[in-house]
Structures are given as structure tokens and as C-alpha cells.
RODREN-225228 format. One record per residue (C-alpha): x, y, z negated; residue in one letter. Coordinates in nm, 3 decimals. Layout:
<pts>
PT         x         y         z   rest
PT         X         Y         Z      a
...
</pts>
This chain:
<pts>
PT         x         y         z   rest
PT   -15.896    -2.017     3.644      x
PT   -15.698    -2.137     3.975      x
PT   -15.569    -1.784     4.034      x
PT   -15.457    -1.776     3.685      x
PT   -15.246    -2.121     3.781      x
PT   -15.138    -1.914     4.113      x
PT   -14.974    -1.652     3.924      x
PT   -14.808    -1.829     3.682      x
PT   -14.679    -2.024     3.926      x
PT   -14.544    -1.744     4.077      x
PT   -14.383    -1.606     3.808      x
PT   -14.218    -1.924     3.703      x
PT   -14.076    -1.926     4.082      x
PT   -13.955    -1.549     4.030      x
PT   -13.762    -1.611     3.688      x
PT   -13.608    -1.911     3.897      x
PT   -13.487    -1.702     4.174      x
PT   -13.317    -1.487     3.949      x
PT   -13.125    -1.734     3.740      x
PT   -12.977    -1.912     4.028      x
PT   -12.894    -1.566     4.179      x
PT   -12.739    -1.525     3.821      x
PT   -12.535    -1.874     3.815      x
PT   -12.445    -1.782     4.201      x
PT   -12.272    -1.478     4.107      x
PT   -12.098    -1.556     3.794      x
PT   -11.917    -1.858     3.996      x
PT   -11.826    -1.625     4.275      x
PT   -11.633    -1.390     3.963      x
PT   -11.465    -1.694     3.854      x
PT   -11.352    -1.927     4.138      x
PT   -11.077    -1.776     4.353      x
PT   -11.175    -1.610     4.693      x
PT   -11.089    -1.877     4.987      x
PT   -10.935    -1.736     5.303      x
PT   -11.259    -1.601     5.484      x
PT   -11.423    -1.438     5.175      x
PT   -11.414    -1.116     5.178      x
PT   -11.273    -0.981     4.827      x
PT   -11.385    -0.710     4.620      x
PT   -11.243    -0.407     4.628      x
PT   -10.937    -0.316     4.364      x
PT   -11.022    -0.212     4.031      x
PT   -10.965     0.144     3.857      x
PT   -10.660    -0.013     3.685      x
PT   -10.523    -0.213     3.978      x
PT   -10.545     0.159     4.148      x
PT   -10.313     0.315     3.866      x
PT   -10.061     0.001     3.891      x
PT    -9.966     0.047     4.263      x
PT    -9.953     0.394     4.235      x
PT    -9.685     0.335     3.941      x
PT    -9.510     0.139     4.123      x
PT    -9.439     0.353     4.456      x
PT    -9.118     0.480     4.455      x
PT    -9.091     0.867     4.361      x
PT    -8.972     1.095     4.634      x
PT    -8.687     1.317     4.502      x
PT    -8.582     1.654     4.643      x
PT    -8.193     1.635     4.819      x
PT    -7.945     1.841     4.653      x
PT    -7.727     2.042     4.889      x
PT    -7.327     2.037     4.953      x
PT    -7.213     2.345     4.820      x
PT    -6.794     2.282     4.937      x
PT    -6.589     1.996     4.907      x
PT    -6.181     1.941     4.951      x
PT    -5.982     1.633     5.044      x
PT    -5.834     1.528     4.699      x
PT    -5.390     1.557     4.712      x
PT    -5.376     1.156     4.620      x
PT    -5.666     0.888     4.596      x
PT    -5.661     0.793     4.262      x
PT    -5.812     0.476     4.102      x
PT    -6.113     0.459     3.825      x
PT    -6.367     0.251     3.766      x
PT    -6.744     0.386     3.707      x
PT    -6.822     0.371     3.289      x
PT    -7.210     0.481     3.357      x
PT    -7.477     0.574     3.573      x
PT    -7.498     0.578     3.939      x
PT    -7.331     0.558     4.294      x
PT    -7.500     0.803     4.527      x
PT    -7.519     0.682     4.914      x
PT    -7.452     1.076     5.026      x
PT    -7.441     1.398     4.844      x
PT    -7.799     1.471     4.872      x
PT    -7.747     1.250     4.516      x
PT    -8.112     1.118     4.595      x
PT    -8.059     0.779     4.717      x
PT    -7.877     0.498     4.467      x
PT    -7.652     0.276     4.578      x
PT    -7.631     0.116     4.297      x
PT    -7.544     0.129     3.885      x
PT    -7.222     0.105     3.665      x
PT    -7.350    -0.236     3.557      x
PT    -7.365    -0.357     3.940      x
PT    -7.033    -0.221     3.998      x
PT    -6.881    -0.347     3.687      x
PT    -6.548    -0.536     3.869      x
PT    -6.502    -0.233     4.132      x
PT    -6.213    -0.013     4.102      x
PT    -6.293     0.308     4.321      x
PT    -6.044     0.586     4.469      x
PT    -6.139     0.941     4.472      x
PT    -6.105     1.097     4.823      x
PT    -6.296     1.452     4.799      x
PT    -6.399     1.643     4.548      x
PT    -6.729     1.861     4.603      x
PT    -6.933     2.077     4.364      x
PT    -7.305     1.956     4.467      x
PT    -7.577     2.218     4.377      x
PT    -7.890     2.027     4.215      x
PT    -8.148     2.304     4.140      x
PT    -8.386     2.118     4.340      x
PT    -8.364     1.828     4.126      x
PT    -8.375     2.032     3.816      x
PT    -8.017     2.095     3.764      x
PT    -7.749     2.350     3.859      x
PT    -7.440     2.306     4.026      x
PT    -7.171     2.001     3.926      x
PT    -6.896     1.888     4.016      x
PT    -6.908     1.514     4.234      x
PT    -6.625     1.292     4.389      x
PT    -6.679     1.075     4.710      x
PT    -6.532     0.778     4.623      x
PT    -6.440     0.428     4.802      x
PT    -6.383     0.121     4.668      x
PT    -6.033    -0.072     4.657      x
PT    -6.128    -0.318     4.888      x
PT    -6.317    -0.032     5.138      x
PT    -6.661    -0.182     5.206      x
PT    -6.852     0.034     4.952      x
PT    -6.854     0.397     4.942      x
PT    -7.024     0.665     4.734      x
PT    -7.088     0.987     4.511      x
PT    -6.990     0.974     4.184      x
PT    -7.059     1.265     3.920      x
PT    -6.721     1.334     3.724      x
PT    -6.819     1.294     3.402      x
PT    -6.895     0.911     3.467      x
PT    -6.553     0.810     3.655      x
PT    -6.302     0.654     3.404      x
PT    -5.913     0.586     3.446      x
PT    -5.808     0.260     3.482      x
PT    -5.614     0.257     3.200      x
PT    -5.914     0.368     2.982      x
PT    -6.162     0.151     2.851      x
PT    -6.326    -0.196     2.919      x
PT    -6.263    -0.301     3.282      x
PT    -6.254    -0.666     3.318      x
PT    -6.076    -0.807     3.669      x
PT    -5.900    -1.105     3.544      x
PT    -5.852    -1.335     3.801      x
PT    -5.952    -1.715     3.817      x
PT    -5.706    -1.917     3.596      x
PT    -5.543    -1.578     3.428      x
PT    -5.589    -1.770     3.124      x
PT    -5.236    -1.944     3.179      x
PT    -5.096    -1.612     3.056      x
PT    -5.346    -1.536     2.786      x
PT    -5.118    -1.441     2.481      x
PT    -4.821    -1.439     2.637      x
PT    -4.589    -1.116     2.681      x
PT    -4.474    -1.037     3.011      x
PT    -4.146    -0.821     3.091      x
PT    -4.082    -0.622     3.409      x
PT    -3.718    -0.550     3.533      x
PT    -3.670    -0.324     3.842      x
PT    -3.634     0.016     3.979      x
PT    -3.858     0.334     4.050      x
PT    -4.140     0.103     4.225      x
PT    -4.122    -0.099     3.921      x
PT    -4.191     0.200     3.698      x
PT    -4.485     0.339     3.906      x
PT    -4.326     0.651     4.054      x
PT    -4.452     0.764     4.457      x
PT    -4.171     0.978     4.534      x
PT    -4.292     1.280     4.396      x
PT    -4.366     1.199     4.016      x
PT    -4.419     0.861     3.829      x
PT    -4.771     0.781     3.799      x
PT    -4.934     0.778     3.471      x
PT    -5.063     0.371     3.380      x
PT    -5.096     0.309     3.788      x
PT    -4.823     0.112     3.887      x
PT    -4.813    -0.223     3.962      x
PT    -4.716    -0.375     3.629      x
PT    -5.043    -0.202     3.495      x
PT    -5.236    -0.398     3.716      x
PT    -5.078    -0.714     3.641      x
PT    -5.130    -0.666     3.294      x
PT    -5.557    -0.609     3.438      x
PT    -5.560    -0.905     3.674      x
PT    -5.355    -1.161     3.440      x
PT    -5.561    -0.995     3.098      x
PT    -5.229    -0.994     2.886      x
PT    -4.978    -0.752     2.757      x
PT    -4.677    -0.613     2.981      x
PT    -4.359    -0.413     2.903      x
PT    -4.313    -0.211     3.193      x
PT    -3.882    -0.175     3.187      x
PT    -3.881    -0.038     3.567      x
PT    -3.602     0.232     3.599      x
PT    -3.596     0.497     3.855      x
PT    -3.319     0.497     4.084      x
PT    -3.195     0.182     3.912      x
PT    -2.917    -0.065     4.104      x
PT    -2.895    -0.459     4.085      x
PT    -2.516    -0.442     4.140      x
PT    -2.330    -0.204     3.905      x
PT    -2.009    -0.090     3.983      x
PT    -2.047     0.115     4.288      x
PT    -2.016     0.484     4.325      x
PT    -2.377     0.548     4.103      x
PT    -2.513     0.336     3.788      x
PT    -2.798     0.409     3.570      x
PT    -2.891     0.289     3.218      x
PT    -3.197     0.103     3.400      x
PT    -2.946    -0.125     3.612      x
PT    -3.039    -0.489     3.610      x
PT    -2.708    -0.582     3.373      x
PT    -2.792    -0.282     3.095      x
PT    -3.124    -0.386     3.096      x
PT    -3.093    -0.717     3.042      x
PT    -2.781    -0.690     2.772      x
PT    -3.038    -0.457     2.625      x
PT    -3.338    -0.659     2.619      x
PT    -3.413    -0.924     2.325      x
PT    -3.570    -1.181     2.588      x
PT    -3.690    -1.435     2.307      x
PT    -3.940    -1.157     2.238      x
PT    -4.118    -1.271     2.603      x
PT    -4.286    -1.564     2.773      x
PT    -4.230    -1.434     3.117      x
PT    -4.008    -1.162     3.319      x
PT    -4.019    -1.066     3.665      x
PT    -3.726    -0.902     3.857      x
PT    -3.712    -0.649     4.147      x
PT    -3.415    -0.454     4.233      x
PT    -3.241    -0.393     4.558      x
PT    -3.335    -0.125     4.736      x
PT    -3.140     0.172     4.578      x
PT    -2.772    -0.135     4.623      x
PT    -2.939    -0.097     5.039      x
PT    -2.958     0.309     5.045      x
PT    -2.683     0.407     4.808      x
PT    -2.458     0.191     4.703      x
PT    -2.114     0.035     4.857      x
PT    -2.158    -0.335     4.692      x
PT    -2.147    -0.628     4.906      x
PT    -2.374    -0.919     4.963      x
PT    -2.175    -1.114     4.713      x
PT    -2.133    -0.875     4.491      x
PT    -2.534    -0.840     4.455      x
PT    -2.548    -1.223     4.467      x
PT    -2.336    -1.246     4.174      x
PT    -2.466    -0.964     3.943      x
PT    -2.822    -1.130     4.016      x
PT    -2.660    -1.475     3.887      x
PT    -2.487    -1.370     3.586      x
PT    -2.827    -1.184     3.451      x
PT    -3.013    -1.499     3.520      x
PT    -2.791    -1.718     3.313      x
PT    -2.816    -1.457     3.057      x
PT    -3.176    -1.456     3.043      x
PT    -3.219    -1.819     3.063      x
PT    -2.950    -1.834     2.781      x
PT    -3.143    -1.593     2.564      x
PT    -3.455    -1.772     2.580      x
PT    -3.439    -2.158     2.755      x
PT    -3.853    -2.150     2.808      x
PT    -3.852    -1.792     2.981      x
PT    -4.021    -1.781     3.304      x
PT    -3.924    -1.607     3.561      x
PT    -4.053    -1.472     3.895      x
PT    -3.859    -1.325     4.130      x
PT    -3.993    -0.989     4.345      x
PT    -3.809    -0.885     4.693      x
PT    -3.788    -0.482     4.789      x
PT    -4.081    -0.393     5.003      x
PT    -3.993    -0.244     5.303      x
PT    -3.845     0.072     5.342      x
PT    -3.841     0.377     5.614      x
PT    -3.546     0.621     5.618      x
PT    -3.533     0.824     5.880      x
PT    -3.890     0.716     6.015      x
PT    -3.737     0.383     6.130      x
PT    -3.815     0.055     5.993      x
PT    -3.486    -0.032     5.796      x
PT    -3.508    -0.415     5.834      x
PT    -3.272    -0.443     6.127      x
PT    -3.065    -0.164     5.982      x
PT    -2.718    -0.150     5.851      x
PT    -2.709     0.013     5.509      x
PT    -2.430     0.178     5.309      x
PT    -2.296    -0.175     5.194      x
PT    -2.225    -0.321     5.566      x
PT    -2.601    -0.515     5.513      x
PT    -2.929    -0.493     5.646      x
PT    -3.255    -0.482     5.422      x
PT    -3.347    -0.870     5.563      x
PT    -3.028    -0.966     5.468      x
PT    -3.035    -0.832     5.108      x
PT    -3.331    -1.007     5.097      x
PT    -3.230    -1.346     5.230      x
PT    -2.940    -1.317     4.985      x
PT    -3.174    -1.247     4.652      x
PT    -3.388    -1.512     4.778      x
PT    -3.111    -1.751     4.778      x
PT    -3.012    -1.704     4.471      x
PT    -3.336    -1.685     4.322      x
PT    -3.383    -2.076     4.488      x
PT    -3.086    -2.163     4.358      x
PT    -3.192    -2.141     4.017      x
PT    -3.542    -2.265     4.132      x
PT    -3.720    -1.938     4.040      x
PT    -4.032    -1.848     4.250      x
PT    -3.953    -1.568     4.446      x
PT    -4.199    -1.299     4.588      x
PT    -4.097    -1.222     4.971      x
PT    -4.368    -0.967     5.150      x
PT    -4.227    -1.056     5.477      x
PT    -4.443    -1.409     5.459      x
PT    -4.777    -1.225     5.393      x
PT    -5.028    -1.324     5.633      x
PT    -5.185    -0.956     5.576      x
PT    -4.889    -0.755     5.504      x
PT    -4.994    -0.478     5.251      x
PT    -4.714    -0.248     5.397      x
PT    -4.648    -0.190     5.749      x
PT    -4.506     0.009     6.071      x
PT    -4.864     0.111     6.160      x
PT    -4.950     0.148     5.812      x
PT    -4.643     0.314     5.622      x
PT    -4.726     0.663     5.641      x
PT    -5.045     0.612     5.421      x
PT    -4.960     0.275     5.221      x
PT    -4.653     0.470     5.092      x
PT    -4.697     0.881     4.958      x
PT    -4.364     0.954     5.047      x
PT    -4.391     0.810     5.393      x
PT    -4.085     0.612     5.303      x
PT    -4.036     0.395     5.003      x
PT    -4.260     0.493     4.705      x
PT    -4.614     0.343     4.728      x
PT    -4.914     0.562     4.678      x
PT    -5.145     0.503     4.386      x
PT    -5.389     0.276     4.600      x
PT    -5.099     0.044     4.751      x
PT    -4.921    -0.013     4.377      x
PT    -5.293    -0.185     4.255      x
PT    -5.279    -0.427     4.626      x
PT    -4.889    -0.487     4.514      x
PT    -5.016    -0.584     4.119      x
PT    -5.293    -0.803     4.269      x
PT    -5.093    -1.004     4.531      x
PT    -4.815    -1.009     4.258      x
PT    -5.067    -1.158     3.966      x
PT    -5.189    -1.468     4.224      x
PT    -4.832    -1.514     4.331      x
PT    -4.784    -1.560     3.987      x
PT    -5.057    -1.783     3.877      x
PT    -5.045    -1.965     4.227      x
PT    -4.650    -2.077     4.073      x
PT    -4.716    -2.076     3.726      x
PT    -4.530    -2.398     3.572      x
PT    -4.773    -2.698     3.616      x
PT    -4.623    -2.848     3.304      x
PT    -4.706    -2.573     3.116      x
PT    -5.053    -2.557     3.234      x
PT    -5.272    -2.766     2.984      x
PT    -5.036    -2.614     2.678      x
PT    -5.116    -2.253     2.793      x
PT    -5.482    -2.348     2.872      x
PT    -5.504    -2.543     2.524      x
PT    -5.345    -2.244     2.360      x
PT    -5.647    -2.025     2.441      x
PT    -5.927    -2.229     2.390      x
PT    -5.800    -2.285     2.013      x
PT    -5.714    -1.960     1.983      x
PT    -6.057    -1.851     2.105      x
PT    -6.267    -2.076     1.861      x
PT    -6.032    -1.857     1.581      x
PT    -6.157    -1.531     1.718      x
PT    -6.428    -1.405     1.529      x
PT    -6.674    -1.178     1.778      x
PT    -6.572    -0.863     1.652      x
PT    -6.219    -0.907     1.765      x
PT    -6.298    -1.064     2.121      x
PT    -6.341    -0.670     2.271      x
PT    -6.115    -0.652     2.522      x
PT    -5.814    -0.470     2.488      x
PT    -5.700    -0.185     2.724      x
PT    -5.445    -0.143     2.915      x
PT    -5.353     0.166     2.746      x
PT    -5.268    -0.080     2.445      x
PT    -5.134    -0.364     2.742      x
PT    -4.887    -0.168     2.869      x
PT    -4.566    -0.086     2.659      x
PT    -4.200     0.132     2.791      x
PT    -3.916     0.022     2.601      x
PT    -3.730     0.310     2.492      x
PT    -3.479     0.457     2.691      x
PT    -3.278     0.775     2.816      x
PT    -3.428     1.050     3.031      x
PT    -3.524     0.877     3.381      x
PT    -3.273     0.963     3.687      x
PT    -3.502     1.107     4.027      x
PT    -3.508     0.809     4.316      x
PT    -3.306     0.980     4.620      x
PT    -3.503     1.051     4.870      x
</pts>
């Protein structure tokens, strides 16, 4: 009878072992490990979600040949991806991430990709307008500027939402480099970009302030503006000079008082136009700097541009002079690349720095009583706008020429 008691007693201890062995392991599943337990080792599935998760090695595709493109062009990336070299296996980044970027082709390359899968393609290394990124960008997914959505308004470019903006001026005006006039690249493109409204682009090549001298155009400041119904515009900007410095007799006052007579017209056409004035940039004929040089008219380039200036003041118009630029865009160090012809006409790349620093110039003097209308303007206007018709425009439809006759060639 008492060893019956002894092994029941012994079983009773053995079942009670095992349930606090039980209890003692199902609280070590549930509370969290402190620092000096030593943890379990990774399930199955934890095992297949790191692996997922490693990045996937891929193969480098080789250069095949590449050539320095003629002109560095702008576009801005529509879709997929910036390449950090031309083994196209490293990304740099998406379309979406470069969304506000406007890059410049500089070679073209055809890349062979069998060992990713593909064949051979043609890539462009591109840079971006400001220089700190760079990149490989297959063709098909590069889009002109002038195509498309490509939103770079700048801060407080709603002053000129809605309103139409005129440009008056010469060949730099009209986008040409010296060799050919530049399809939707000039600098009144990129206005109409950075300020996200409509421009008329009326530039001229080889047009004159000053008629009356041994050349005239159609595109001279006087037919232009006789020509031009100015209540049709909020705002025009003017920029002539350059062709009165190389090729024309005219004096000082005689430029003074063209530029005089075509503001009073203008103002006299439409009493709440606003206009901006724009100085020539500088200019290199015979590979000399010409501001210290006396041109055809008995006048150096500084001089014709302290005399617009005047005038300009006079009539309290904000003028544009590049000589105050704390970073000039154009320069003696600079010239040969900032403008194609290594002389007067501005490459591709130089015309979009012109349209920005010409689009803050103009917001920077934008009327300040006009301010809260133009401002109260849009937001009403943008409660009317049903979704649909919010996509932006582009500049393709932003950009207008006025009619005119055939276009005279810019001496060189």
C-alpha cells in the first residue's frame, strides 16, 4: 500500500514538471527576447524575405562607339531611367525624380545590351542645365522641351498667369545661334516655361532699333510696333541694339529717339501695358570684347547701352542690363562656348540661362499694384477650372510667331 502512495506521488510530480516546462516555453514564444537572450534562429519565410529583398546583380552592357553631339540640345526625361555610366546597370535615378530637370545631350553612343537581354540601342550622355547631375539616357525616353508636360514655373509666376506676353527684338530674340534659328529654344520659349503663360515670340533677325540708316528690315522696332495691335497683350519686352552697334550709321540720339517714339506708341495703344526693357548681351567681333569699342555709329556697345537704359528710366520701365549680374551668364572666359558662333548668337544651352534670369527679372519688377489683382485673377479663375482642363498646356501651344515676310540672315 505505501509504495502504491510512492508512485503516485511520483507521477503526480512528473505531470507537474511537464506543465510548468509547458507554461515556461509558451511565455518564452510570446514575450519579446531581452538583450542577452539568445533568439531563435529565422524562420523558412523570414529566409525567402531577405533573399527578396537583396538587390539583383545585373550584367554591364558594353560601349560599342560614341560621338560628341554638333550642339547640346535641351529635353527633359518623359520615362524611365538615368544611367550613372553606360554599363546602363546602375540607376541614378527615375523620370519621376527628375521631373523639374531639363538635360543637354552631349554624346551620342549606340550601347550593346545582349548581356542584359537586349541588342544594341542607341543612348545619349546627358547633363543637366544646372551641371551637377549627369547620366545615360536611352533615346526613345528624352523629350523636347517644347513637347509635352514639363512644369518649371517659378515661385510667384502666377502674377502672369493668363496674361499674353509680346517679345520685340532681333535675331537673339527669335532664337537663332548664328548658323540657323533654333526650333522652340530660344529664350522667349523659356519665359513662356518659367512664367507658365503664353508668348508671341516677334524677334526679327538682323532687325535695327533705329531705322533710317543704310539697312532696315520689316522686323525693325518702328514696323513692328506700327504693326502690332498692343491691346491684344498684358506685357511686352524690348531688345534691340546690337545690329544699330555693328551695322548701322545712326547716332546715339537717333537710337534714343526711335526707342521714345515706339514707347509712347505702345503706351498709347494700350495705357495698362507693361513693359520690360532687355539690353544687347555682349558681343565679340573680331575676337575682342566690343564694350570699349567704337562701332559703325561713332559709339561703343556700353554706351548704346547707357543710352537705352536712359531712356528706358525715363519712362520708368524696368530695364534688363547683364553688365550688373553678379554671375554673368556671358563672358571673356566664357564666350567661345556660351555663344555657338563664338560671337553674338547664344547656343541652345545659354538662350534657356537668358529666359530664366529674364523670367525673375521680370517677376522680381512686376507692378506691386498689380500684384493682388493678378494673384486674385487666378485663384478665381482656378476654382472655374474644372479638372479636366487644368492639364498643362505646352509650349508648343505657348509660343506663337506673328506672321511676317521671309527672315533676313544676322551678318556675321
Amino acid at each position: 500500500m505505501q509504495k502504491n502512495i510512492y508512485i503516485v506521488a511520483a507521477i503526480a510530480a512528473t505531470l507537474g514538471m511537464t506543465t510548468l516546462t509547458a507554461t515556461a516555453n509558451a511565455a518564452t514564444k510570446t514575450n519579446a527576447p531581452t538583450s542577452g537572450t539568445k533568439t531563435a534562429a529565422p524562420t523558412k519565410s523570414s529566409s525567402t524575405s531577405t533573399k527578396t529583398t537583396q538587390p539583383k546583380s545585373i550584367p554591364a552592357a558594353s560601349l560599342v562607339k560614341s560621338t560628341t553631339v554638333d550642339e547640346e540640345l535641351p529635353y527633359h526625361l518623359n520615362k524611365g531611367y538615368v544611367y550613372t555610366s553606360p554599363a546602363l546597370n546602375k540607376p541614378a535615378g527615375t523620370a519621376r525624380d527628375f521631373a523639374k530637370v531639363t538635360w543637354y545631350t552631349y554624346k551620342k553612343a549606340v550601347i550593346d545590351r545582349t548581356a542584359q537581354g537586349s541588342g544594341n540601342s542607341i543612348w545619349y550622355e546627358v547633363k543637366s542645365g544646372n551641371g551637377q547631375q549627369t547620366g545615360w539616357v536611352w533615346q526613345g525616353n528624352l523629350e523636347p522641351i517644347s513637347k509635352g508636360t514639363f512644369d518649371i514655373a517659378m515661385k510667384n509666376s502666377d502674377y502672369f498667369k493668363g496674361q499674353k506676353i509680346i517679345t520685340l527684338g532681333d535675331s537673339i530674340t527669335r532664337g537663332y545661334d548664328g548658323y540657323e534659328t533654333l526650333d522652340n529654344m530660344g529664350y522667349p520659349n523659356w519665359l513662356a516655361r518659367y512664367l507658365d503663360t503664353s508668348v508671341t515670340n516677334a524677334g526679327y533677325n538682323g532687325a535695327f532699333l533705329c531705322e533710317g540708316g543704310e539697312e532696315e528690315t520689316d522686323g525693325d522696332l518702328t514696323p513692328t510696333v506700327n504693326n502690332t495691335n498692343f491691346t491684344n497683350y498684358d506685357i511686352a519686352t524690348i531688345a534691340y541694339g546690337t545690329n544699330d552697334y555693328g551695322h548701322s550709321s545712326n547716332s546715339i540720339s537717333d537710337i534714343q529717339t526711335e526707342l521714345k517714339n515706339n514707347i509712347k506708341k505702345m503706351k498709347s495703344d494700350n495705357k495698362k501695358l507693361i513693359i520690360y526693357g532687355i539690353l544687347p548681351i555682349p558681343r565679340y567681333d573680331a575676337q575682342s570684347n566690343s564694350d570699349n569699342v567704337i562701332g559703325k555709329g561713332g559709339y561703343t556697345m556700353d554706351e548704346l547701352r547707357d543710352a537705352e537704359a536712359a531712356v528706358y528710366k525715363a519712362y520708368k520701365i524696368p530695364v534688363l542690363d547683364w553688365r550688373n549680374d553678379t554671375n554673368p551668364i556671358i563672358t571673356d572666359a566664357n564666350h567661345e562656348d556660351r555663344l555657338y558662333d563664338e560671337r553674338l548668337h547664344p547656343c541652345a544651352k545659354t538662350y534657356q540661362l537668358m529666359g530664366r534670369e529674364i523670367a525673375q527679372f521680370m517677376i522680381n519688377n512686376y507692378p506691386k499694384d498689380r500684384i493682388k489683382s493678378a494673384t486674385k485673377s487666378t485663384t478665381i479663375n482656378s476654382k472655374l477650372t474644372t479638372k479636366k482642363t487644368t492639364t498643362k498646356k505646352t509650349t508648343t501651344d505657348k509660343i506663337t510667331t506673328p506672321t511676317v515676310a521671309s527672315h533676313k540672315t544676322v551678318k556675321k
